[in-house]
C-alpha positions in Angstrom: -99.5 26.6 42.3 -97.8 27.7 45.3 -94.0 25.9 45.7 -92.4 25.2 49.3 -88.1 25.8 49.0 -87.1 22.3 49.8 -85.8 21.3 53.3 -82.0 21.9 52.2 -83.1 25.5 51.2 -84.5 26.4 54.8 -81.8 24.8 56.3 -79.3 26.8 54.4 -81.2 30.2 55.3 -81.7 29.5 59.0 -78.0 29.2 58.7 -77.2 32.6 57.4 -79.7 34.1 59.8 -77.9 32.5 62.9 -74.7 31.2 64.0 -73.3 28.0 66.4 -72.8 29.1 69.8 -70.1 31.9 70.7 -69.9 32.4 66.9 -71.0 35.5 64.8 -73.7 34.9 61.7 -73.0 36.6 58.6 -75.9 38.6 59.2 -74.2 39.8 62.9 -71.0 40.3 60.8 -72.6 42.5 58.3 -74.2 44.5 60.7 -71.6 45.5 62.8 -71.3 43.0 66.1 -68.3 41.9 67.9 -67.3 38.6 69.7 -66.0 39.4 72.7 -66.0 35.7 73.8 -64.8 32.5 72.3 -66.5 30.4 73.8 -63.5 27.9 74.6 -60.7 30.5 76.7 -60.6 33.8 79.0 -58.8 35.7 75.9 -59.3 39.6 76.5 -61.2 38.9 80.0 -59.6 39.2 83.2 -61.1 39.1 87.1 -62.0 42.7 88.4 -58.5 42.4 90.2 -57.0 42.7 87.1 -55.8 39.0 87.5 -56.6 35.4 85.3 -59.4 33.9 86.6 -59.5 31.0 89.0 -62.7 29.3 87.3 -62.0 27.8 84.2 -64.4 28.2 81.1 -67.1 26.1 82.1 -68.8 24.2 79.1 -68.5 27.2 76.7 -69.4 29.9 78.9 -68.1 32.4 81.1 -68.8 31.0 85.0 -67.6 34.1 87.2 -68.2 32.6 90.3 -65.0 31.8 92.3 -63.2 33.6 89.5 -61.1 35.4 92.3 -62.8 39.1 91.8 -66.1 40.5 92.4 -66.5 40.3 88.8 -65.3 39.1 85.4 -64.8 42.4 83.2 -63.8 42.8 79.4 -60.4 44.3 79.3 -61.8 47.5 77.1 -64.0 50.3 78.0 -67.1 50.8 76.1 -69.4 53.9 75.8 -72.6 53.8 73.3 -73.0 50.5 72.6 -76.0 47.3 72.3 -74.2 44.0 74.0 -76.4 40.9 74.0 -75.6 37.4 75.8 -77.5 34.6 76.9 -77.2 33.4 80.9 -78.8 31.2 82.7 -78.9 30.7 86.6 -78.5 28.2 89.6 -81.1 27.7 92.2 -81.1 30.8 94.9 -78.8 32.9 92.3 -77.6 36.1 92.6 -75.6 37.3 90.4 -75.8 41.0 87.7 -74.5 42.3 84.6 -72.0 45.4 85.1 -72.0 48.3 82.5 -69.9 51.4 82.6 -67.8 50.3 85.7 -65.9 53.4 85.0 -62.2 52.8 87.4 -61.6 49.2 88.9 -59.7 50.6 91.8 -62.7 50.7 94.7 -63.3 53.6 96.4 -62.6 53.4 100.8 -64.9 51.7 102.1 -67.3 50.7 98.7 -66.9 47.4 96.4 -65.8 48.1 93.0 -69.6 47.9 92.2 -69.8 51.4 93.0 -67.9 52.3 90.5 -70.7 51.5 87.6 -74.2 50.3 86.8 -75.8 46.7 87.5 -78.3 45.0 85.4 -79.9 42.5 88.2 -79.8 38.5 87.8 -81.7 37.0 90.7 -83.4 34.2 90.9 -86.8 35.5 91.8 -90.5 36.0 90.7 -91.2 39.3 91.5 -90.3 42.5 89.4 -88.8 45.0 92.2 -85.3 46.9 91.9 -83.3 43.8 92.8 -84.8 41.3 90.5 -83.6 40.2 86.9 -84.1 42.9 84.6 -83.7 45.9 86.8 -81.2 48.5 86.8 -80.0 47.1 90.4 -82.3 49.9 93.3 -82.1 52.2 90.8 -85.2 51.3 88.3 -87.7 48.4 88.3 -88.1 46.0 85.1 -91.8 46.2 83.8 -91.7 42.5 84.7 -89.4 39.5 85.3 -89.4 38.1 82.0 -86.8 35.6 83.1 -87.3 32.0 82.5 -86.6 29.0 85.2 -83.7 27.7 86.3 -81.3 25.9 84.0 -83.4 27.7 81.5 -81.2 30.1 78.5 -82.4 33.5 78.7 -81.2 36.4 76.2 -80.5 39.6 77.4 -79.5 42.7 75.4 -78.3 46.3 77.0 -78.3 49.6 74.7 -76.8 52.4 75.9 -76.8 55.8 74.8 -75.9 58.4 76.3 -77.9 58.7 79.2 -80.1 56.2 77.9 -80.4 52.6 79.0 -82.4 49.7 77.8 -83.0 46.5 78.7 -84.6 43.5 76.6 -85.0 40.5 78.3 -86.0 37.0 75.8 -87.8 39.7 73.3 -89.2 42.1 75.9 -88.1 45.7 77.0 -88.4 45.4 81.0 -86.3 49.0 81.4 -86.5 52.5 79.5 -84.3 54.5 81.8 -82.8 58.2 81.4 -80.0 58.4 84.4 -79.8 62.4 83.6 -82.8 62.0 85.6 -80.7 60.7 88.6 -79.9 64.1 89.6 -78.7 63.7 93.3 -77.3 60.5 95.2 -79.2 58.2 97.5 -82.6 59.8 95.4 -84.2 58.1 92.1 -86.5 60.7 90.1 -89.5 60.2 92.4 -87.6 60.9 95.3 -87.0 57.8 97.3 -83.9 56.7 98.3 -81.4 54.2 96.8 -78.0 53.1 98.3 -75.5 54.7 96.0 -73.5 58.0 97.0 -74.0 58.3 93.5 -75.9 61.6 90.8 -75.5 59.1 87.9 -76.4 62.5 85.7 -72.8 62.8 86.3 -71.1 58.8 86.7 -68.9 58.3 83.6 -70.4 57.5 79.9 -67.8 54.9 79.7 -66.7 51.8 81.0 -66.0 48.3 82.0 -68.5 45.9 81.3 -68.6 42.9 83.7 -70.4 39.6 85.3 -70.3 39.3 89.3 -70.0 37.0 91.3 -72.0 37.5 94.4 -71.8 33.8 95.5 -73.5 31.4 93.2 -72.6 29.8 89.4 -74.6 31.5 86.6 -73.4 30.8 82.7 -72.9 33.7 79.8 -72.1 32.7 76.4 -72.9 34.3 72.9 -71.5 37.3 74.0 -72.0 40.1 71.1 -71.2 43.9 71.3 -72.2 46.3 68.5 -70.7 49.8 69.2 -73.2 52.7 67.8 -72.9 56.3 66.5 
């Protein structure tokens, strides 16, 4: 005869297996992730100024917009690494997920955007190279496996190397290889793009970062795992 693990039993594993929000499970622990938010203050985050924030932790999560910088960054650099979060957006967002934002100083002319990689956050249908999932007019997701508004998504970004993916609520939207971007203003195929930018050559490592471009959009659970 079969047995079922009584109710307290499940509960206790679903515990193990995940953790309260802006809190590591012992499973997260063990395998090798870092917190790099706590869910209640700014502590090792700073504007892309290099300067506090002027938006205050909003309900547990990271609010960049009106922070006083074009972005929210973590105060390291980071170089091969999987960081997962979970965002969700206002109406008419637009909004992106910097990695590898190699100097915080802009160049003449450029925001400090330049200066690294966007993931896109939009709040569209469509799956072109500004919508939520794409490496921003550089590489188009698969889809846009983003849910509605006010919705939690989970997003996580691998990179290595060269290599970048993107997962978006349990699906790979991007498989990209930026050795491939051999020449600015061209992706692979040829077209043109609008950074100045061979990204064969744009720094491995960098600041990682959440823009503001204008409208509120929430990060919490934020979880880095550095690999070999």
């Amino acid at each position: 005869m079969r047995h079922s693990l009584p109710i307290v039993s499940l509960c206790l594993l679903a515990s193990l297996a995940s953790a309260a929000d802006n809190e590591l499970s012992d499973l997260e622990k063990k395998d090798g992730w870092q917190l790099l938010f706590d869910g209640k203050t700014h502590a090792g985050w700073m504007t892309s100024s290099e300067k506090p924030s002027k938006t205050p932790v909003d309900d547990g999560c990271i609010n960049p917009h009106k922070c006083g910088g074009y972005m929210m960054i973590h105060e390291k650099m980071w170089e091969d690494f999987s960081l997962q979060f979970d965002f969700k957006i206002s109406p008419k967002c637009n909004s992106g997920v910097f990695i590898r934002t190699s100097s915080l100083k802009p160049r003449p002319g450029k925001d400090v955007g330049f200066n690294g990689i966007e993931v896109a956050i939009d709040d569209t249908k469509t799956a072109g190279y500004h919508d939520t999932g794409a490496l921003y007019d550089l590489v188009k997701p698969t889809k846009n496996a983003m849910k509605a508004v006010g919705e939690w998504n989970h997003m996580v970004i691998t990179c290595q190397g060269h290599k970048v993916t993107i997962q978006l609520n349990g699906e790979t939207v991007v498989k990209a290889d930026m050795a491939e971007f051999e020449k600015p203003n061209l992706r692979p195929d040829g077209s043109a793009h609008k950074f100045d930018v061979a990204f064969k050559d744009h720094p491995l490592r960098g600041f990682i970062g959440f823009q503001d471009h204008g409208s509120p959009c929430w990060f919490k659970n934020i979880k880095i795992k550095l690999l070999k």
